[in-house]
C-alpha beads as a LAMMPS data file, in Angstrom:
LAMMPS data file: protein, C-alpha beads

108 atoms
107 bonds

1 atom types
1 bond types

-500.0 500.0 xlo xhi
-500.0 500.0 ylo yhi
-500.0 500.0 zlo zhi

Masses

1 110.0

Atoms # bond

1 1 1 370.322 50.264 323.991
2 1 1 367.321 51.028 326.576
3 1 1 363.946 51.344 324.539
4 1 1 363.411 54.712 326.472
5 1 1 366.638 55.590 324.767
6 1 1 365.825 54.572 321.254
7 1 1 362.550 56.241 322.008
8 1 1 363.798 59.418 322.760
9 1 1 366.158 59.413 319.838
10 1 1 363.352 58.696 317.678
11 1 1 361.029 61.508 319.241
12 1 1 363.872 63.990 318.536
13 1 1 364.573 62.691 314.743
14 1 1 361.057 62.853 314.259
15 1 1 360.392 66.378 315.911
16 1 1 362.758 67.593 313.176
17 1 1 365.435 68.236 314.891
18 1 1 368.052 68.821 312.978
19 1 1 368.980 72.708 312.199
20 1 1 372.056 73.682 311.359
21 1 1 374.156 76.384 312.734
22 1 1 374.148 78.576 308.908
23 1 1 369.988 77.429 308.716
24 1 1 370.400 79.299 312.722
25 1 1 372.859 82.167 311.599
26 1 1 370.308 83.205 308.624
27 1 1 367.695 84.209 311.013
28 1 1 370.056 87.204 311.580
29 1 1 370.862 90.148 309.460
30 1 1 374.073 91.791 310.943
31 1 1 376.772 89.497 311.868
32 1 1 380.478 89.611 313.395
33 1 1 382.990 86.662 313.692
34 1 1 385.463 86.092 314.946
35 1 1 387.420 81.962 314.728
36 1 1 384.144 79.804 315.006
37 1 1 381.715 82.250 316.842
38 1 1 379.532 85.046 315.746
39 1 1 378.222 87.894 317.195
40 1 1 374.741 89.514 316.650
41 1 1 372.113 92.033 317.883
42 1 1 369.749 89.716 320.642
43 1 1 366.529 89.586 319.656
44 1 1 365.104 89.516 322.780
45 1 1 366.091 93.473 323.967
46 1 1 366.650 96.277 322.545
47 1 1 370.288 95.865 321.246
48 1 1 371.767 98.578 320.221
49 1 1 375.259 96.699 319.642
50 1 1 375.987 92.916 319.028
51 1 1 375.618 91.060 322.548
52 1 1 374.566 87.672 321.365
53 1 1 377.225 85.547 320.549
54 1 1 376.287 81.648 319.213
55 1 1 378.229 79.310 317.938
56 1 1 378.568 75.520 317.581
57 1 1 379.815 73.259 320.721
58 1 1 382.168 70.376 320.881
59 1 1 379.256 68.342 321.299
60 1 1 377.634 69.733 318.297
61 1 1 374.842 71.743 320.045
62 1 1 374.158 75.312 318.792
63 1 1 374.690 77.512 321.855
64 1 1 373.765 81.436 322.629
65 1 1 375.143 83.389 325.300
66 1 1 373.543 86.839 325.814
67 1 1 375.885 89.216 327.726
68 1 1 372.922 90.904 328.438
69 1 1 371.645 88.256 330.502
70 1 1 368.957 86.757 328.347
71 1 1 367.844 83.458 328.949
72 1 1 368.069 80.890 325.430
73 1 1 364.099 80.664 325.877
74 1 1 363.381 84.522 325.386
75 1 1 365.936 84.203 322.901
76 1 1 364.513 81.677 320.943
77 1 1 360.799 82.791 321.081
78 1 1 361.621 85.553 319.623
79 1 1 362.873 83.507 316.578
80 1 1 359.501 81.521 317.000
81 1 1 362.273 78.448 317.531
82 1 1 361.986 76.214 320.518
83 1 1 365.212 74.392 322.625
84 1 1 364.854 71.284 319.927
85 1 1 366.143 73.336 317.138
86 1 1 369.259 73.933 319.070
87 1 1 369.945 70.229 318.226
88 1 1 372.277 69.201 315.366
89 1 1 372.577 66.266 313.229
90 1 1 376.217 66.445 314.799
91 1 1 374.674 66.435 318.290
92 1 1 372.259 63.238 317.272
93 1 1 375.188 61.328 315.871
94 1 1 377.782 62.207 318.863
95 1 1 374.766 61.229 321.264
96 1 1 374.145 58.142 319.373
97 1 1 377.800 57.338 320.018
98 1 1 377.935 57.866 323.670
99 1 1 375.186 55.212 324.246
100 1 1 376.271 52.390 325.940
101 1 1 375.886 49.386 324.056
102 1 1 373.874 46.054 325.144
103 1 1 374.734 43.301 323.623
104 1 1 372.340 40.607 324.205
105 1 1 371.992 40.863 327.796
106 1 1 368.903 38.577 327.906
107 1 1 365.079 39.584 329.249
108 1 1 364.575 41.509 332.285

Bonds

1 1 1 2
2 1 2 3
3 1 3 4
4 1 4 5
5 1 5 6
6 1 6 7
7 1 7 8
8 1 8 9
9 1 9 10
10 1 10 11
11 1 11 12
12 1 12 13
13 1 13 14
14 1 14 15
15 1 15 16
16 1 16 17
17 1 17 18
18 1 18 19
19 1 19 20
20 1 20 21
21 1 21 22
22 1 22 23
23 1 23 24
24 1 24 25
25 1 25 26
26 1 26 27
27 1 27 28
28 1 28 29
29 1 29 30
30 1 30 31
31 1 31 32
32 1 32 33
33 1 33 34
34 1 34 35
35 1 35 36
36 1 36 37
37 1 37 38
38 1 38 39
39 1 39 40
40 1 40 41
41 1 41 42
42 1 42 43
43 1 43 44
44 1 44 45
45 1 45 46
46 1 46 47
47 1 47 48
48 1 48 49
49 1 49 50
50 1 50 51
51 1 51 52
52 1 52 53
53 1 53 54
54 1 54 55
55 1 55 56
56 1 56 57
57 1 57 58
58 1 58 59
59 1 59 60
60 1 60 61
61 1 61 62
62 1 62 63
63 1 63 64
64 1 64 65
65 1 65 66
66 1 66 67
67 1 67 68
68 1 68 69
69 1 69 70
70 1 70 71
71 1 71 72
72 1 72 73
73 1 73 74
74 1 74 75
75 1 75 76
76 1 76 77
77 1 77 78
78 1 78 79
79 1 79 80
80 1 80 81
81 1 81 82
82 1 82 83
83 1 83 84
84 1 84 85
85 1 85 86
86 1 86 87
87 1 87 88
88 1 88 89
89 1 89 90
90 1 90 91
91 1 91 92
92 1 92 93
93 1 93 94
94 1 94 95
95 1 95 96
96 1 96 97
97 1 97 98
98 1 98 99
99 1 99 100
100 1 100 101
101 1 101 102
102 1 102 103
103 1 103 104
104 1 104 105
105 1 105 106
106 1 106 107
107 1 107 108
């Protein structure tokens, strides 16, 4: 593994990044669901119905989709969150595993 990998995995460990999607949910009052995504008023316009949906991806990212159109960084600075605390212990790990390994490859 490339230092500038182990760096970066470090730097993210380190800048705490590792909210869950309930520690995300609880930031909102008034939820729907429906299978493994939930629905919620966007706090970055004035919703008058549900039109941000989040939920957890295969990769283990939490991800927002605003039907409205708002982009995740209005979205999250609203929350006073930034794009780190989108990242998962689940997302670490399954990046962690998708490293390629080096095995002694000598100096260069």
């Amino acid at each position: 593994m490339s230092l500038v990998i182990l760096t970066m995995l470090k730097t993210l460990q380190n800048m705490g990044c590792k909210m869950e999607l309930r520690q995300f949910l609880n930031k909102f009052s008034d939820m729907e669901t429906s299978g493994d995504k939930f629905k919620v008023k966007c706090p970055a316009h004035d919703d008058k119905t549900a039109s941000l949906v989040i939920w957890e991806d295969d990769r283990g990212y939490i991800a927002l989709n605003c039907f409205d159109g708002c982009i995740t960084d209005s979205i999250l600075g609203k929350l006073n969150l930034e794009k780190k605390d989108l990242v998962t212990e689940k997302a670490l790990t399954q990046y962690k595993k998708n490293l390629p390994s080096r095995k002694n490859k000598g100096n260069y």
